[in-house]
C-alpha positions as CSV (number, residue, x, y, z in Angstrom):
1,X,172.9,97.4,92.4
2,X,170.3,96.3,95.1
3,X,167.5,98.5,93.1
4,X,168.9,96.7,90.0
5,X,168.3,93.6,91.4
6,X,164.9,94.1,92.8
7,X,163.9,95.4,89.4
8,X,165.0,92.6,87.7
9,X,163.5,90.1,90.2
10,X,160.1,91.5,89.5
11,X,160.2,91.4,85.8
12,X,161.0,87.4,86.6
13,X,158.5,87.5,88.7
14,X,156.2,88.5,86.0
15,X,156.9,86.6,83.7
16,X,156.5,83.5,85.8
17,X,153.4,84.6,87.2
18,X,152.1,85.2,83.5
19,X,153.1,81.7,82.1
20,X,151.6,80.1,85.3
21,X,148.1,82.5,84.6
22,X,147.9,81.0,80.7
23,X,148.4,77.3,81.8
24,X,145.8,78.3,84.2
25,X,143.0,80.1,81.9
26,X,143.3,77.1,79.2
27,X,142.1,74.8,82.0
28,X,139.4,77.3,83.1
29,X,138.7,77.8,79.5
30,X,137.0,74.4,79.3
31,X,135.0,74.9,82.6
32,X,131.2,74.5,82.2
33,X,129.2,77.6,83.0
34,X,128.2,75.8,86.6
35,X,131.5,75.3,87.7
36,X,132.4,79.2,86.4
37,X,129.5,80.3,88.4
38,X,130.5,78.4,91.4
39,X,133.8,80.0,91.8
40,X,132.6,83.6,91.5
41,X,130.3,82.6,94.3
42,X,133.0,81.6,96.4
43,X,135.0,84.6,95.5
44,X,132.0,86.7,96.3
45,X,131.4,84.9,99.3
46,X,134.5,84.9,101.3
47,X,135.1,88.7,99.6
48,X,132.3,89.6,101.9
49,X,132.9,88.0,104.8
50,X,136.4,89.3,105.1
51,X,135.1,92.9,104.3
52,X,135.6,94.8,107.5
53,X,139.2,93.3,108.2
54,X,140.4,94.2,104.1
55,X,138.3,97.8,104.8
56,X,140.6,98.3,108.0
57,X,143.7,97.0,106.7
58,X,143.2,99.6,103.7
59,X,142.8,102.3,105.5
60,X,145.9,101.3,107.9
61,X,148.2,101.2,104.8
62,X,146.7,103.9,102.6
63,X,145.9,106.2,105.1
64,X,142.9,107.1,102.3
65,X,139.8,107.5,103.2
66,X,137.4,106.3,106.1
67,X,137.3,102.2,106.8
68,X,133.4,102.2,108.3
69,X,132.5,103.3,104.4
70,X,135.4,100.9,102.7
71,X,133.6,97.9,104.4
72,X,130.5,99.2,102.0
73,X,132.6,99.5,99.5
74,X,134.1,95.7,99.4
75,X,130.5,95.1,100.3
76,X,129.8,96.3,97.2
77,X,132.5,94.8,95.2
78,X,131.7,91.3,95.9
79,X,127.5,91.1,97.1
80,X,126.5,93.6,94.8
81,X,128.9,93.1,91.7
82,X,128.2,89.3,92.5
83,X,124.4,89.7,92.4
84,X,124.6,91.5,88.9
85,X,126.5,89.0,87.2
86,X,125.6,85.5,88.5
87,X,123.0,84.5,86.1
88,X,124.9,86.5,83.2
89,X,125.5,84.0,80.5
90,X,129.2,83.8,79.8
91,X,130.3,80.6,78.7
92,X,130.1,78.8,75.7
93,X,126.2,79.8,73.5
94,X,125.5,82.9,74.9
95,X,122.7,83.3,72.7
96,X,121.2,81.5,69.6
97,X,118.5,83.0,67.3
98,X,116.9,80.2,65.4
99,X,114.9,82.5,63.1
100,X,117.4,84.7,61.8
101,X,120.1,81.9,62.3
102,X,122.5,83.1,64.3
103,X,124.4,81.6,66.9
104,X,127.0,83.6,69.8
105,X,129.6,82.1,71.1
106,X,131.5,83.9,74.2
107,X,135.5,83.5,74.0
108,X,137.4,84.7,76.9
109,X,140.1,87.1,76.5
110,X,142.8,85.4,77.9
111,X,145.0,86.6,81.0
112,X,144.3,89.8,82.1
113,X,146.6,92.7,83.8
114,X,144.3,93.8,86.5
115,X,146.1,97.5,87.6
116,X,145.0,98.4,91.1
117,X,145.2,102.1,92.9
118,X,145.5,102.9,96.6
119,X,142.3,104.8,96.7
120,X,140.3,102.2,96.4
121,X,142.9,98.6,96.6
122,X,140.8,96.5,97.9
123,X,137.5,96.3,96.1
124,X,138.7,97.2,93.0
125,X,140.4,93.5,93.7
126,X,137.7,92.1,94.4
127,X,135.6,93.3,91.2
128,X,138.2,93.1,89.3
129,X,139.1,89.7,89.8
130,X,134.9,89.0,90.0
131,X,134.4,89.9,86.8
132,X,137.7,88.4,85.0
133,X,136.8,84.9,85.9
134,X,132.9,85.2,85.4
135,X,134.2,85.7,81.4
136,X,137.0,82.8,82.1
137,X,139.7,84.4,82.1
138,X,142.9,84.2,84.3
139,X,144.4,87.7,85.8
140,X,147.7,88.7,87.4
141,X,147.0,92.1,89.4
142,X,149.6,94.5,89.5
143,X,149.4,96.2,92.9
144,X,150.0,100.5,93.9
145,X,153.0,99.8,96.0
146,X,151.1,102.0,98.7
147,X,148.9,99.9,99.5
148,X,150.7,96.2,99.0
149,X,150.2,94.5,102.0
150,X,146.0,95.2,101.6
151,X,146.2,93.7,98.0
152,X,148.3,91.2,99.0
153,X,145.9,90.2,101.8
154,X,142.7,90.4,99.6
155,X,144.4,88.5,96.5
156,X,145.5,85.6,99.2
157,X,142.1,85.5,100.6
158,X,140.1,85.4,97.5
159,X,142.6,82.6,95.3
160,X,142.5,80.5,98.2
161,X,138.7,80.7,97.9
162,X,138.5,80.2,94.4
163,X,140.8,76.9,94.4
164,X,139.2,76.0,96.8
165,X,136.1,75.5,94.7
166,X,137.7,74.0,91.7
167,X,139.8,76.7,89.7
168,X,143.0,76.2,88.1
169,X,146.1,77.3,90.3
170,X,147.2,80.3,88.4
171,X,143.7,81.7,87.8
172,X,144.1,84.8,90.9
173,X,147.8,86.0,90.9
174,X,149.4,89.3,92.2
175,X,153.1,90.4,92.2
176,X,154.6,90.6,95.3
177,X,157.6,93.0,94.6
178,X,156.0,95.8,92.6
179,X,158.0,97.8,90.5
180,X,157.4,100.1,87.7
181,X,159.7,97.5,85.6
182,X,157.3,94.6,86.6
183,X,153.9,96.4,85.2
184,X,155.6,97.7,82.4
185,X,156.4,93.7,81.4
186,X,153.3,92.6,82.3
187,X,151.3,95.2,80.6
188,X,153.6,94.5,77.3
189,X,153.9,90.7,77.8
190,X,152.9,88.9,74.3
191,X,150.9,86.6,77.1
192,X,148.6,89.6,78.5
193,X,145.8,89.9,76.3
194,X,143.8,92.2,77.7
195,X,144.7,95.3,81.0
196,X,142.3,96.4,83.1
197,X,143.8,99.8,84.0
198,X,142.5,101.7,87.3
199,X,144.8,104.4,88.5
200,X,146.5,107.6,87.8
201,X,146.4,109.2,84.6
202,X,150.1,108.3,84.1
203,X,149.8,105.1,84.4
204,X,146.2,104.8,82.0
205,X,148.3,106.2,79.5
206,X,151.0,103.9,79.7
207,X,148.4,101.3,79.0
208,X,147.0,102.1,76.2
209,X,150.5,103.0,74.9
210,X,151.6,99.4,75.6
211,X,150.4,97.9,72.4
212,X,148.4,95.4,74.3
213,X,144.5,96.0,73.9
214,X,143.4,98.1,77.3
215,X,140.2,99.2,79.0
216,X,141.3,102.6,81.4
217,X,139.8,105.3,82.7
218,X,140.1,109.0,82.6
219,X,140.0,111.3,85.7
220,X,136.5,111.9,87.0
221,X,135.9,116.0,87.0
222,X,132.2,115.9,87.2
223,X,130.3,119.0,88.4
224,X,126.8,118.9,90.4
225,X,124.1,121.1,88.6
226,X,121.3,122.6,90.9
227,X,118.7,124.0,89.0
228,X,115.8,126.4,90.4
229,X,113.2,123.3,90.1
230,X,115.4,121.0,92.7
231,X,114.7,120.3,95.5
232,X,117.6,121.8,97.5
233,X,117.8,120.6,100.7
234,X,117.8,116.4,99.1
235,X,120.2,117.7,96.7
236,X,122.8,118.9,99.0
237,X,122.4,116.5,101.0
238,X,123.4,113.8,98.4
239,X,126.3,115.9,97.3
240,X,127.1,116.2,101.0
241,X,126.7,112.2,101.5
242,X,129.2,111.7,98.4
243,X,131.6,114.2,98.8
244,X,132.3,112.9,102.6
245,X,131.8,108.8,101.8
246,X,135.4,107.8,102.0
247,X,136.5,111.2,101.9
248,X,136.0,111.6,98.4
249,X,138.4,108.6,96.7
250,X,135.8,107.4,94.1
251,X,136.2,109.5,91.1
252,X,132.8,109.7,90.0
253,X,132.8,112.2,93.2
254,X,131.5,116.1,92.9
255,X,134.1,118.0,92.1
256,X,132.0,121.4,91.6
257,X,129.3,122.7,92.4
258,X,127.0,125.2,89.7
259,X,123.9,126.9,90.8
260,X,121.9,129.9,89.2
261,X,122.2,133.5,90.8
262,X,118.5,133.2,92.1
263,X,119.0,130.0,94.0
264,X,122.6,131.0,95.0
265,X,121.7,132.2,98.3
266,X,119.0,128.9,99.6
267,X,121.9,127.2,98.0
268,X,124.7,128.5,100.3
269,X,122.4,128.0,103.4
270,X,121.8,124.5,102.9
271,X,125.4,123.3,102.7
272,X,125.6,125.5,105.6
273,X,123.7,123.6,107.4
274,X,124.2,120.5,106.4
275,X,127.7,121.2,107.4
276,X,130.1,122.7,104.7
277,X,132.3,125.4,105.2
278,X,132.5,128.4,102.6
279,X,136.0,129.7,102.2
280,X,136.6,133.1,102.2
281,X,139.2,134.6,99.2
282,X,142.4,134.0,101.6
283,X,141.5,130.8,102.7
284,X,140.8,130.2,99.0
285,X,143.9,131.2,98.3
286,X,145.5,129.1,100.9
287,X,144.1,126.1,100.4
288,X,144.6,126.1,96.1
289,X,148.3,125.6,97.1
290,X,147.9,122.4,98.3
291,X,145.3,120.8,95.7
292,X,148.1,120.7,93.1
293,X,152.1,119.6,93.1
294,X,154.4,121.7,90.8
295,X,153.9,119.2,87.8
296,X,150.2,119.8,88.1
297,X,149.3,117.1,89.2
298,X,146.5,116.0,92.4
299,X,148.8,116.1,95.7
300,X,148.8,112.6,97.5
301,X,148.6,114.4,100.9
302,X,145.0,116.1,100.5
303,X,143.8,112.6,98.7
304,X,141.4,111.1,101.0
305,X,141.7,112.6,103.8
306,X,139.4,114.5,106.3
307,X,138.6,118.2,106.3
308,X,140.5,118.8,109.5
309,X,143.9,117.2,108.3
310,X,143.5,119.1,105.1
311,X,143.0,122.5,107.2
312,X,146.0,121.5,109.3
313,X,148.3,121.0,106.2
314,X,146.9,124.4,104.7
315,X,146.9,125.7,108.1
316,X,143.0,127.1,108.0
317,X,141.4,127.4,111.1
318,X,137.9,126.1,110.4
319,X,135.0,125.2,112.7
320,X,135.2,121.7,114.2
321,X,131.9,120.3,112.7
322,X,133.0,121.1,108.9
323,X,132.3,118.3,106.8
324,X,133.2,119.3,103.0
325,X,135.2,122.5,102.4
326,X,133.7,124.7,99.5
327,X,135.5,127.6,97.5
328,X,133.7,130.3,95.4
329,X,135.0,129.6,92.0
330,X,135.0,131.9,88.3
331,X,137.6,130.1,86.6
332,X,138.3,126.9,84.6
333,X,141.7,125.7,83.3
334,X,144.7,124.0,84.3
335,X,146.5,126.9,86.2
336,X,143.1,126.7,88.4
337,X,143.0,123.5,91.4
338,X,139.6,124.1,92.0
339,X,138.2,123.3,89.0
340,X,140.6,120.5,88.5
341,X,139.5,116.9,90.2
342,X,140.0,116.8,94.2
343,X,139.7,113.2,95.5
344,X,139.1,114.4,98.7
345,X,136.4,116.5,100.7
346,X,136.7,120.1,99.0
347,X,134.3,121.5,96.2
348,X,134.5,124.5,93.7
349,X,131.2,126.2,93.7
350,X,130.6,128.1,90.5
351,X,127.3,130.7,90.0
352,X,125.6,131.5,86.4
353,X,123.0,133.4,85.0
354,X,121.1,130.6,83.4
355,X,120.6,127.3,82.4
356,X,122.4,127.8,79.2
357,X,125.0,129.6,81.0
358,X,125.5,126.5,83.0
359,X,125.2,124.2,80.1
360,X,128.4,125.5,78.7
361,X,130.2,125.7,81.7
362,X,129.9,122.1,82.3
363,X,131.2,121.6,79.5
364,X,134.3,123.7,79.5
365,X,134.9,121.9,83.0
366,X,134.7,119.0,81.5
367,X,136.7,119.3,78.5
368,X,139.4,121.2,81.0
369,X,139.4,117.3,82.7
370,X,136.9,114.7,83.7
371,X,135.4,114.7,79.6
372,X,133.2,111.4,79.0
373,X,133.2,110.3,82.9
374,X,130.1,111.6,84.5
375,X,128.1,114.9,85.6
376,X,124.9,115.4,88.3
377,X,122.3,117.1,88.0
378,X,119.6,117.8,90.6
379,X,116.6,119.4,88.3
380,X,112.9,118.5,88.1
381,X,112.8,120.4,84.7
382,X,112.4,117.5,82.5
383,X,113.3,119.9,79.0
384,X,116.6,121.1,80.9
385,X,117.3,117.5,81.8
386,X,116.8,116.6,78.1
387,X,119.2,119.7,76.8
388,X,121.9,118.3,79.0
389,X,121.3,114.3,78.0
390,X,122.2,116.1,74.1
391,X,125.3,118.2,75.1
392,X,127.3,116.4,77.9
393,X,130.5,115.5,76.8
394,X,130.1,112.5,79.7
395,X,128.9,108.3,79.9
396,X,126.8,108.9,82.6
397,X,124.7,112.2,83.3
398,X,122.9,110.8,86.9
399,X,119.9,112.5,88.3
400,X,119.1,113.4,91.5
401,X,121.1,110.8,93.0
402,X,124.6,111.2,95.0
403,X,127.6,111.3,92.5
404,X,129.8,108.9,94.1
405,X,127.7,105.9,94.5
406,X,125.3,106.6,91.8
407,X,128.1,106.0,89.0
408,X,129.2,103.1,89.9
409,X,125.6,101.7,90.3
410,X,124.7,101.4,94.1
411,X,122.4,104.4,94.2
412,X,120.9,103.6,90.5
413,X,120.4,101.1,87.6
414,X,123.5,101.1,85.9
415,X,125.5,97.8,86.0
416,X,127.6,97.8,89.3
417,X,131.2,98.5,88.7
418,X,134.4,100.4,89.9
419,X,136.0,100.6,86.4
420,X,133.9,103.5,84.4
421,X,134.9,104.1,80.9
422,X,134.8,107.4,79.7
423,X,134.4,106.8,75.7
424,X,136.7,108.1,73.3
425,X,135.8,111.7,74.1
426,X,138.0,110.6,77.7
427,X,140.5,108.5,75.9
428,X,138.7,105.5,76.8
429,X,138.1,102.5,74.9
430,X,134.1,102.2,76.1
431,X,131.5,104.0,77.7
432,X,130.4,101.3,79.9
433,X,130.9,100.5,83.6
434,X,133.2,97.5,83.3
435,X,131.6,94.0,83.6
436,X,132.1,90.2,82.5
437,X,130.2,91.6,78.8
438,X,133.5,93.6,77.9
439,X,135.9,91.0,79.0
440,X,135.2,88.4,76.6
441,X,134.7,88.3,72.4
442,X,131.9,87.0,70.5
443,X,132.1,84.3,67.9
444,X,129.3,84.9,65.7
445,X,128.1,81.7,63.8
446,X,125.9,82.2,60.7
447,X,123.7,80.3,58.8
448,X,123.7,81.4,55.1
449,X,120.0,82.6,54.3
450,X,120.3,84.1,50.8
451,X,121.8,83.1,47.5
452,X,124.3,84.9,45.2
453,X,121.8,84.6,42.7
454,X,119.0,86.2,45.2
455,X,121.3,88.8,45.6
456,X,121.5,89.5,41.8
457,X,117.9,89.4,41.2
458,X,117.1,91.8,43.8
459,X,119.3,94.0,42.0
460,X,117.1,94.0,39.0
461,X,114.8,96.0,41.2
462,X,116.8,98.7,43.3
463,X,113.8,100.4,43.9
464,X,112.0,98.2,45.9
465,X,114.7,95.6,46.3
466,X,111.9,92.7,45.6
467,X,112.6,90.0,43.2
468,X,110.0,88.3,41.0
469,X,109.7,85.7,43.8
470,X,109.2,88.0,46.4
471,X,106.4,89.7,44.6
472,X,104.3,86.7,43.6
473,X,104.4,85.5,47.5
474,X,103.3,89.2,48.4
475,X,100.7,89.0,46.1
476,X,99.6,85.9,47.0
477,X,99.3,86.9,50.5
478,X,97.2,89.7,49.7
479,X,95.1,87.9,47.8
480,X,94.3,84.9,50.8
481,X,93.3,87.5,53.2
482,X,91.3,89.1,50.6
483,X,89.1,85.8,50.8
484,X,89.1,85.3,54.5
């Protein structure tokens, strides 16, 4: 009866928080693009200066992950995400073309379900609820129950900021008693317009099975490519750098490693070096156990968490400096953990003949999970680099660049974001990382610039699709430069 009652409280919960989040959004609806702009700043602002003590209180709750590199990570979620988006154009005429008369109108979604995970709670608050009200829209988070106390903290901090300068009450809102019951009614509400789905595959699913529109993600899976023409020690190190920044939680992570038989061998003494430790078959064996629980699905207890505790649970004895653990790997499919994604510091590491060879096992690894989220590739062979852009089954294909941080946009030029779509190839309803741009519609106004009877006449000449008109002003055109 108690679980009864909590479960019924929630959905209340919801569906208060929901009718106070409309009433909210029709205010902020009316807002002028100044006073949008103002509140994101102020979201952005006090995001940031709260950074370390939301980083901390994450890593307390979660037990995911490393809190020195979640304080980047909130960094990134307000500064950077902030810095992206503040002179986007989001309100009202977005964009008017006098000469082919047409006018664009942004129109905010409404209230948004913002679903957070405990890999990465509190940033992915902090963008989310960034990019929502840059488009005008309300948004009610529903928090992972694992890490509540960190969202809750973050949601206070942020909708006291944002109130604070000049935004509806209702605009920031998180339930406080999470429950499967309470997501499932906000993600259905007839009120939610839009959900904003981060999390386990599950729970992505459930979603987009709602019936209410929804922009998820698919696992990441993406595997690291080192051709001959790399430079090896700056790529390893950058697949070292991700692999280890927050011990491996951000799903655009390396989850395998491919190299060619005659750079195997530089290849292996580099990470090496650079501190990874190369299982042998028994510790391979060992350690697959604990990748995967019985329903095949990622085991919570490796997720973010160091190399050491993961050796202790698997009960490896490994040296004490190892940073990333790495597993010889032949194998792709389901019945397989290391070719599966690992949010945590351990990488398959898979050796081909060729560059075609490792074209097509990218692909099979990626079609096994991770399709349409993102692949490395660490190559100064510009025509192999071009073979891959053609084939990948992923959104982003980054170069040279650290996996991790270059897919969400803080070690390259794509638009900052923790949300990565993964196109209908993933299940996904967009390629894009997630900003302000997806979160609103477009009212199109048009001018009309042709007649019904144009539109006969030009049928009177298919082949060239000129009318009489047309032709005499062509003509006559040709003719005055003729005399100039």
């Amino acid at each position: 009866m108690e679980i009864m009652d909590k479960d019924l409280c929630s959905i209340q919960e919801v569906r208060n928080l929901v009718k106070a989040a409309k009433k909210a959004q029709k205010k902020l609806a009316t807002f002028s693009q100044v006073k949008i702009d103002r509140i994101c700043e102020a979201i952005a602002r006090v995001s940031y200066e709260h950074r370390e003590e939301l980083a901390k209180l994450a890593n307390e709750e979660t037990g995911f992950g490393l809190w020195e590199d979640k304080i980047l990570k909130n960094a990134f979620a307000s500064k950077t995400v902030y810095d992206n988006i503040k002179d986007m154009k989001t309100v009202g005429i977005i964009n008017e073309d006098i000469d082919e008369k047409i006018m664009e109108v942004a129109v905010p979604v409404g209230v948004i379900a913002g679903l957070i995970p405990s890999t990465n709670p509190t940033s992915t608050v902090i963008y989310k609820a960034l990019i929502s009200v840059k488009a005008g829209n309300a948004i009610v988070f529903s928090p992972h129950p694992n890490a509540l106390k960190c969202i809750l903290r973050t949601v206070q901090i942020i909708e006291a900021a944002a109130v604070e300068a000049g935004a509806p009450k209702g605009t920031i809102q998180v339930i406080t008693t999470p429950t499967r019951e309470a997501t499932d009614e906000l993600m259905k509400h007839k009120d939610t317009n839009l959900i904003l789905a981060t999390g386990g595959e599950a729970m992505v699913r459930a979603a987009y099975s709602s019936g209410t529109p929804a922009i998820g993600v698919g696992p990441g899976n993406g595997p690291a490519y080192i051709t001959p023409s790399a430079n090896i020690a700056q790529a390893v190190r950058r697949i070292m750098d991700s692999k280890t920044f927050d011990n491996g939680t951000i799903c655009a992570s390396e989850q395998s490693v491919i190299v060619e038989e005659g750079n195997k061998e530089a290849v292996i003494r580099e990470f090496t070096k650079q501190g990874a430790y190369f299982l042998n078959p028994e510790e391979s064996n060992q350690l697959s156990k604990f990748i995967l629980r019985d329903n095949g699905t990622m085991n919570p207890q490796i997720v973010g968490k160091s190399v050491q505790h993961i050796a202790n649970l698997a009960k490896l004895t490994i040296p004490s400096g190892a940073r990333v653990l790495i597993a010889e790997e032949v194998n792709v499919g389901k019945k397989y953990p290391f070719s599966r994604e690992k949010l945590a510091p351990i990488l398959a590491f898979y050796t081909v003949k060729g560059w075609e060879e490792a074209c097509e096992l990218a692909i099979q690894i990626l079609m096994n999970e991770g399709a349409g989220h993102t692949m490395m590739i660490h190559t100064e062979n510009k025509d192999i680099l071009r073979e891959f852009a053609l084939k990948k089954p992923v959104s982003r294909l980054l170069v040279n660049t650290a996996g991790a941080l270059g897919g969400i946009g803080a070690t390259t030029n794509l638009a900052p974001a923790l949300t990565l779509g993964c196109g209908s190839v993933g299940g996904s309803s967009t390629s894009d990382n997630i900003g302000p741009q997806n979160l609103f519609n477009i009212r199109r106004i048009a001018y009309g610039v042709r007649e019904v009877s144009d539109l006969r006449e030009a049928e009177k000449c298919p082949a060239t699709g000129l009318n009489t008109q047309m032709i005499e002003e062509i003509v006559q055109e040709i003719l005055s430069r003729l005399q100039k």
